[in-house]
N, C-alpha and C positions, 0 to 999 in steps of 0.2 A: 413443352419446355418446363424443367423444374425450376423454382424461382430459388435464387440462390440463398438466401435465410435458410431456404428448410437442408441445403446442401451443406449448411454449418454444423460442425458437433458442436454440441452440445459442453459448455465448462464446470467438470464438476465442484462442488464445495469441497474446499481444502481444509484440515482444521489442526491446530496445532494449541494441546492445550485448552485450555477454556475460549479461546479464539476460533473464529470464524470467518475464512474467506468467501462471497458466493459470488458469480460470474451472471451478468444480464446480456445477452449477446444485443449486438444492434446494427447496423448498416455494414456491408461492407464486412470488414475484422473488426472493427472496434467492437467494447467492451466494456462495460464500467462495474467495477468494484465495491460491494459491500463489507468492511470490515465490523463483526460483529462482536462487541464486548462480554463478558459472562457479565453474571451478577441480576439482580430482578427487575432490573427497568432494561438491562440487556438493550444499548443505543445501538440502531445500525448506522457506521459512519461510510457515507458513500463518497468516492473515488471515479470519478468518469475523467476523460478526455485524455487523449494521450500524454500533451504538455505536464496535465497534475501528474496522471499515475508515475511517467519520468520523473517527476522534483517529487514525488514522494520515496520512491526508492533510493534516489541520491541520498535523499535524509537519511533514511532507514542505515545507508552504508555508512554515511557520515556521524552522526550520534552514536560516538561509542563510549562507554563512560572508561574514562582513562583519570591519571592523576591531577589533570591542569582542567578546569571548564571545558566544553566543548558547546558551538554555537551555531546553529544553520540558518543561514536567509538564504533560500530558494526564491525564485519566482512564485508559487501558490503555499509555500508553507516556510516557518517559522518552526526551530526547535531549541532545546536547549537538554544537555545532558551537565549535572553537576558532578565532581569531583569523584572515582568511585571509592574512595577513602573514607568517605561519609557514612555514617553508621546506614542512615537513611537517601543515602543516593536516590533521584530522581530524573526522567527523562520526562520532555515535555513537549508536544507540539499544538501548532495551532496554524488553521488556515486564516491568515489577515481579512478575507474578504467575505468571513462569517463569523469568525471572532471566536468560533467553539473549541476550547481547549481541553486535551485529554491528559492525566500528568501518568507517569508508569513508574513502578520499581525496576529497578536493574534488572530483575529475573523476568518480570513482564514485556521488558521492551525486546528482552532477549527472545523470550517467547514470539512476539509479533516478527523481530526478523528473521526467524528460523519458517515461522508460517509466512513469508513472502518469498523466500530462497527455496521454498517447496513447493509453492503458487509457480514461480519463473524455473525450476526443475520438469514440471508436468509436459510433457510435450504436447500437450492439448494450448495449456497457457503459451509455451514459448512459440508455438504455430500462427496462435493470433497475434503476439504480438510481432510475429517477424511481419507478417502480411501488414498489419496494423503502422508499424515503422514505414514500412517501403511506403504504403499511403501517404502517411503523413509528412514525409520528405519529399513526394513528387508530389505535392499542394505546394509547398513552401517553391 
């Protein structure tokens, strides 16, 4: 009998931009997310559990810089996009219960949600997470 791990594809690295999505497969469907920054200390910010990767994609859709503020309290994450009127508009997240905050330009954060709309395009990505859902609903 084959053990079902090695009957998983494999999730490849998505990249959009000087961004980097890569895929850690683990039990089951789940799945946890490294998002990888350019730049020379290049932080990997990691993303596991279904509940975060959900409240982080709500933000992702939710922080859109428009004329008025814009402000997310999720469950695992905290954002803020300012006014896009501003010379220097900025978007901003932080997970509360590590405190590490990343701040983006307009055209950065644009970048990051175009590489997660291309992460959840992938039919590899949207496989795991259909299975991944159905899991996580029949626990609940």
């Amino acid at each position: 009998m084959i053990h079902r791990e090695l009957d998983k594809p494999s999730l490849p690295p998505i990249t959009e931009g000087p961004f980097t999505l890569t895929f850690a497969r683990g039990e089951r469907a789940e799945f946890a997310m490294l998002l990888a920054f350019p730049g020379p200390h290049s932080p990997y910010y990691p993303i596991s559990s279904y509940a975060r990767l959900a409240d982080f994609r709500a933000m992702l859709g939710a922080l859109v810089p428009s004329s008025q503020p814009v402000a997310w309290t999720g469950d695992y994450f905290v954002g803020h996009a300012q006014p896009s009127d501003q010379a220097q508009a900025e978007i901003w997240f932080r997970a509360p219960d590590n405190g590490i905050t990343f701040f983006f330009s307009r055209d950065e954060w644009a970048t990051v949600r175009r590489l997660f709309q291309r992460a959840w395009d992938s039919p590899h990505v949207q496989q795991a997470w259909a299975h991944w859902t159905d899991d996580y609903h029949a626990e609940r």
